[in-house]
N, C-alpha and C positions, 0 to 999 in steps of 0.2 A: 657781121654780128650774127652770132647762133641765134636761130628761130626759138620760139618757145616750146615745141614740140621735140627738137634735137636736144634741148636742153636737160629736157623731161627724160628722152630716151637714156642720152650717157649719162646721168644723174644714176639710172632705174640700172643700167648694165655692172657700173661701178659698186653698186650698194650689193647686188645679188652675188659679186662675184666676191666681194668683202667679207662678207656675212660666211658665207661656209670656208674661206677663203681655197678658192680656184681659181683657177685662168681664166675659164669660159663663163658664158651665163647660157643655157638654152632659150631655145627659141617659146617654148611655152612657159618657163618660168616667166620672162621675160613681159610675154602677152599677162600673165595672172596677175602682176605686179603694176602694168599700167592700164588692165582690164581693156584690152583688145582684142579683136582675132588673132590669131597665129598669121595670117594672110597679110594682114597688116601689118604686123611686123616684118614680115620678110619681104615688105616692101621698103620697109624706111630701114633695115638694116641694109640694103641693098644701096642708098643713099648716104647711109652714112661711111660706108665703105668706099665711094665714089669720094666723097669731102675728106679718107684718109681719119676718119674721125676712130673710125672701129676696123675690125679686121672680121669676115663672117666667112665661116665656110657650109655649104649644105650638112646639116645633119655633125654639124661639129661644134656646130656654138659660136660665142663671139664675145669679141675680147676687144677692152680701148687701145689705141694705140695711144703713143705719150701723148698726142696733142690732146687727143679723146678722155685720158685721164684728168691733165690740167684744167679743160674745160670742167669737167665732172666736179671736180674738186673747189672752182670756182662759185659753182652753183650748190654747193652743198655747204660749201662757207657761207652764200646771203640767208641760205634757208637756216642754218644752224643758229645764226647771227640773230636771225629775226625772230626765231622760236624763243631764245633768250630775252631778246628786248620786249617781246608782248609778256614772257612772263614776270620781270622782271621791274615794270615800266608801270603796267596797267595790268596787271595780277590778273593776267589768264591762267585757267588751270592746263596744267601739262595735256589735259586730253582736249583740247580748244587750239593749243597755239598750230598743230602741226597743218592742220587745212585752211587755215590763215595763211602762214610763211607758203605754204602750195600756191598762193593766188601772190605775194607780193614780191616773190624770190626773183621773177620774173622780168619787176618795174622798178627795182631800185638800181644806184649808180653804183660801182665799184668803189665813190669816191664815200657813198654814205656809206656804206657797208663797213669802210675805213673806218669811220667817226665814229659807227654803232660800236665796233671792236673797242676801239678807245674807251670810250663815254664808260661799257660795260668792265672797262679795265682788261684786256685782253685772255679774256675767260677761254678757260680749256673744254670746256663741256657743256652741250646742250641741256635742255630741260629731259631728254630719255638718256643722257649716261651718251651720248655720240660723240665722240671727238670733233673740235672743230676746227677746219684745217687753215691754217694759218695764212697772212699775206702772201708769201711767198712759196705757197704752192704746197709747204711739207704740213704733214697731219702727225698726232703723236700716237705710238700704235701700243697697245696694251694686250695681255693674252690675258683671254675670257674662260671661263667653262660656263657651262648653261648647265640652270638647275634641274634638268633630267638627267645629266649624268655626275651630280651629284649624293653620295651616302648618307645615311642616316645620321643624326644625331650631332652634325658638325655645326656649329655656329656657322651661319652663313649671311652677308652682307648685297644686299640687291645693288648692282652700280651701272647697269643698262639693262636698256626695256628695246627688243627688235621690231616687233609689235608696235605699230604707234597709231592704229586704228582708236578712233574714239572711245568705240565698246567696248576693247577690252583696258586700254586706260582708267575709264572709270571703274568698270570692274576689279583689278589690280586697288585703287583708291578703295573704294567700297573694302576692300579686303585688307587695307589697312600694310599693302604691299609697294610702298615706292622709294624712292632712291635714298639710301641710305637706311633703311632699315634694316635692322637684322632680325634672321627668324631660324630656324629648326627645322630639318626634315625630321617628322614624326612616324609617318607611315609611306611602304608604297606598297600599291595591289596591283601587281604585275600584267595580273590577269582581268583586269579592269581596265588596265592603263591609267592610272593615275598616281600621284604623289602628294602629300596633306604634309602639307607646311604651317607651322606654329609663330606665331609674333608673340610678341608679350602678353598680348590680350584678345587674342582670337586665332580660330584653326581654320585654314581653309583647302581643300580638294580640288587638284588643278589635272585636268588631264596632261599628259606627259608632252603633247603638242603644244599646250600651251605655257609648260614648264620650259621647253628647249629655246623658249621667247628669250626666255627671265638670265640675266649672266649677271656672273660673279668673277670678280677679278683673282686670278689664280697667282 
């Protein structure tokens, strides 16, 4: 049985390589996303290359191998699962459920996780718009654009949040910006970096970093 640290790792390698979709994840991406040394990492990447889990070359990045993905995938199913059932169950708000499922992803059985999908009705999508990947190992894949490289004036629909940091969850809430909304690019000031997006009843100024979060199903 994978440790909870290996878990965390191809959980964290799987997601970074998803996200931009690439092969590799670097070695400092990698550190920024589970907030460790670089040093540390390319120790337990070193490790999990030995378990056959990942594939790492110096200064090349690193990549799951199939087991490593399965695993990955495994553990992104209890957490997807569980961000659902606390929102869904006990009305957590979307910027609450994700450092919850962080601590319980961990300790449940493969057999509850089963039940949860049932009970839930075997839902496709977590509380940020993440796909969740099914019993049998397959995820369902959608092509995204992020709202920084999106135009002016196009009715636009929010359907994933990458971002699932509490702060800016609430913030996005606060702004009257979550799943299923439609809103408006109004303005961009290039040379500011930012983009001001309009909802029905309020405008808000999102730096373009934090726009590239925000995706729309294309």
């Amino acid at each position: 049985m994978a440790s909870l640290t290996i878990e965390n790792y191809v959980k964290a390698i799987y997601q970074l390589t998803a996200q931009v979709n690439a092969e590799t994840a670097s070695t400092g991406a990698l550190a920024a996303a589970l907030r460790v040394s670089p040093s540390t990492v390319t120790c337990m990447l070193k490790a999990l290359h030995e378990s056959e889990l990942a594939e790492h070359r110096p200064y090349g990045g690193v990549r799951l191998t199939d087991q490593g993905e399965k695993l990955a995938l495994r553990v992104l199913r209890r957490h997807r699962l569980i961000e659902l059932f606390l929102a869904q169950t006990l009305q957590l708000n979307w910027d609450e459920v994700h450092e919850e499922a962080e601590h319980l992803e961990h300790a449940v059985s493969e057999l509850l996780v089963d039940r949860i999908d049932a009970y839930l009705q075997y839902p496709e999508l977590d509380p940020h718009g993440d796909p969740i990947p099914k019993s049998d190992g397959s995820v369902a894949t959608a092509i995204y654009q992020s709202v920084s490289d999106c135009q002016r004036g196009h009715k636009l629909t929010l359907c994933r949040v990458l971002d699932q940091s509490s702060e800016f969850l609430r913030f996005l809430s606060e702004a009257g910006l979550e799943l299923g909304v439609t809103f408006e690019i109004t303005r961009r000031d290039r040379a500011a970096g930012t983009i001001t997006v309009a909802t029905r009843d309020r405008e808000t100024t999102l730096s373009n970093e934090a726009a590239s979060r925000l995706l729309i199903q294309s």
